[in-house]
N, C-alpha and C positions, 0 to 999 in steps of 0.2 A: 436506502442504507443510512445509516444513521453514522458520527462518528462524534465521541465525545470530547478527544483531546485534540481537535481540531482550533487553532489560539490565531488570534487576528494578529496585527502588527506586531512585529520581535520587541521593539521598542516597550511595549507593554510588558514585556515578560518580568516576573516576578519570581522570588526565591520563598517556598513555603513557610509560613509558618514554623518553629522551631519548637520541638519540647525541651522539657528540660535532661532530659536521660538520654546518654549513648545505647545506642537499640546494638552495640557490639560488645562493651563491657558493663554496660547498667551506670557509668558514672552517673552520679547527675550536676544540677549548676551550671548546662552548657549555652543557654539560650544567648543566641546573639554570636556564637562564634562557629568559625567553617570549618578547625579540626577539633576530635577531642583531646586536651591533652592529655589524659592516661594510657589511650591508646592508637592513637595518631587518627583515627577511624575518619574520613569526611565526614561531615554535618553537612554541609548546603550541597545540592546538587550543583555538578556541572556542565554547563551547557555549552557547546559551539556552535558554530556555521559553517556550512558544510554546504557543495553542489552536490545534490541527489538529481535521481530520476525516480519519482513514486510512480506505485503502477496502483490501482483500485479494480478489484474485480468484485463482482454483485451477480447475484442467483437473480435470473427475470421471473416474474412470477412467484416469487416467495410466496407472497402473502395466499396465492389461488391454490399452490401447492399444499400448504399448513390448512388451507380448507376441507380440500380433497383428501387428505391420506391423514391415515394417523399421528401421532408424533415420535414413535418409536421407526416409522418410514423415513420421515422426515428427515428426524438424527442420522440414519442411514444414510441418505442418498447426499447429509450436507456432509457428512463425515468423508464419504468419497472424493465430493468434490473439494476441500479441504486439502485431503492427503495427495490427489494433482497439483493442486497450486504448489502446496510445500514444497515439493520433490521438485516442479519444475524452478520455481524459486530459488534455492538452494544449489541445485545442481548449475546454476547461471550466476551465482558468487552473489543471490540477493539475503535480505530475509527479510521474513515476516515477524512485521511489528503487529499488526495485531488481525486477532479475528471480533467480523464485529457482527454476528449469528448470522447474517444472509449475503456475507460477504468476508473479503481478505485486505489488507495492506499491506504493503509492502514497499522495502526501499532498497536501490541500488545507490553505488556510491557510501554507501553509512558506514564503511572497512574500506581498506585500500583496495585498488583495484582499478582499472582502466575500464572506459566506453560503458562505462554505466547505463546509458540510451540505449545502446545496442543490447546489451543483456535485459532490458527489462521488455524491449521490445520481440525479441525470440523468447525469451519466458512467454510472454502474452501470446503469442502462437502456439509454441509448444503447449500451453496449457485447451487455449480453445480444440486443438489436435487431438488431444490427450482425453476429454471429455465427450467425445464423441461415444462414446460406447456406453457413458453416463447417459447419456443426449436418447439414443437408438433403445436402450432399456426401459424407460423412460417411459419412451412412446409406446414402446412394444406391452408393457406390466401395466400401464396407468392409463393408458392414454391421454398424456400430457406432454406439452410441449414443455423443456429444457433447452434451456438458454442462458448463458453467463454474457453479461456487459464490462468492456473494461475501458479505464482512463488513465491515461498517462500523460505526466508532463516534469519537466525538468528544471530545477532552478534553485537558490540558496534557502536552503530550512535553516533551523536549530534542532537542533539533536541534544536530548538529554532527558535529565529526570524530572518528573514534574507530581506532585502530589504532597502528601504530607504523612508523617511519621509512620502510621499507622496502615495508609495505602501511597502505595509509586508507581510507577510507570514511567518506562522508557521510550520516547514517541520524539517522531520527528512533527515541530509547529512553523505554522507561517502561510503565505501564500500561495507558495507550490501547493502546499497541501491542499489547503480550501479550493484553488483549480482544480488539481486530478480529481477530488471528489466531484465536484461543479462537474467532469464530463458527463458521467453518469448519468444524469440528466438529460445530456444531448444525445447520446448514445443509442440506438437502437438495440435491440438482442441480437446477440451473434456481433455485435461491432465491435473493433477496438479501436478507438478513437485517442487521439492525442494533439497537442501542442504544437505551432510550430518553431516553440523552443525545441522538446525532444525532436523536430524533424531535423533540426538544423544538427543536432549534437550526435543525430546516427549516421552521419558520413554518408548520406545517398545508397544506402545498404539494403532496403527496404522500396518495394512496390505499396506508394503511396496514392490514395484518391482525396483531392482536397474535395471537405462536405460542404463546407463554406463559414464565413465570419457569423459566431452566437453569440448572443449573450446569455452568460451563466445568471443560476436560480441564485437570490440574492446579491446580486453583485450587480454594480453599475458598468465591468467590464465587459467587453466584446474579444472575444477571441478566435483569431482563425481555428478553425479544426480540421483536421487530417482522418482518414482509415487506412489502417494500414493492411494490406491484403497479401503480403508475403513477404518473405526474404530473395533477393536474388541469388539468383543462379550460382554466381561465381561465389556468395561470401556464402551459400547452405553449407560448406565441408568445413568452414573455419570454424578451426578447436579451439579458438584463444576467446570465445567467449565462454566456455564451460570450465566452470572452477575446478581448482587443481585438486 
């Protein structure tokens, strides 16, 4: 998986490029300033920082699947697994910032809201859950194996808008980020693997197997990693992670 707006150190972070015309009333003569004055409209993005938990999920086998099967299949079966992620996403107070074709992003924490860890971590079950019938069809129509890998980890991004006039986007940059992606890599199919930042931040709520200290693709870091293989007993009935 690939991820474009993926930004090394915050400290670098940079305000785009300026035209000269409000893209909300057409003024023009704006360059250089942060509102318009004719109609108060912002000019430079705003960015903050902010504790997330990102989660990253990726299609295993993309590239053998897009060999095997048509591309109208294809569309199909990522369309499916898509519209899992969302649902389960969304229904756990997350969202998805972006799709990026053989995979999703997502952030918790990016809207008010409590235990961001713990909701991004029952999304990532809920979804590997959810996908099973993706998984079994799969086998059964193609004879292929289906498999989503996911990464999670927790810690201060920046959030905001990043591009110029003409294209933007809203994405969370930083090192959290470049980590959860960096799982993926360590990851097996069928894993969900994480931090033990997010271990520490989900309150002991989760049946954890530590996999051991990696070092991520690119990166001179070594990171503990976690699997996580359920929810306990006692917190499966708690409703206070499903958004109101």
């Amino acid at each position: 998986m690939a991820i474009s707006s993926v930004a090394g150190p915050t400290e670098n972070l940079k305000a785009p490029a300026l035209g000269l015309r409000c893209p909300e009333c057409a003024t023009e003569r704006l360059a250089g300033r942060n509102y318009c004055g004719a109609c108060g409209n912002m000019l430079r993005p705003r960015c903050e920082r902010r504790q997330v938990t990102v989660l990253f999920v990726d299609v295993s086998g993309f590239t053998a699947m897009s060999e095997r099967l048509d591309s109208e299949q294809v569309s199909e079966i990522m369309q499916r697994t898509f519209d899992v992620v969302l649902d389960a996403v969304h229904e756990h107070g997350g969202t998805v910032n972006q799709f990026l074709g053989d995979g999703v992003m997502a952030l918790f924490g990016d809207t008010p809201g409590e235990h961001h860890a713990c909701r991004a971590l029952r999304t990532a079950l809920a979804v590997q859950e959810r996908l099973e019938t993706v998984r079994y069809q799969m086998r059964w129509s193609y004879g292929l194996a289906f498999r989503v890998r996911m990464g999670i980890n927790t810690g201060p991004v920046v959030i905001g808008t990043i591009g110029a006039a003409l294209r933007t986007d809203y994405t969370a940059m930083g090192h959290t980020v470049a980590t959860a992606l960096g799982l993926l890599q360590v990851a097996e199919p069928g894993q969900i693997v994480l931090t033990d930042h997010t271990r520490a931040a989900a309150a002991d709520r989760y049946d954890l197997v530590e996999v051991g200290a990696m070092p991520l693709t690119d990166s001179l870091e070594t990171v503990v990693v976690y699997e996580v293989t359920g929810e306990r007993t006692e917190y499966a009935d708690d409703a206070s992670l499903v958004a109101a």
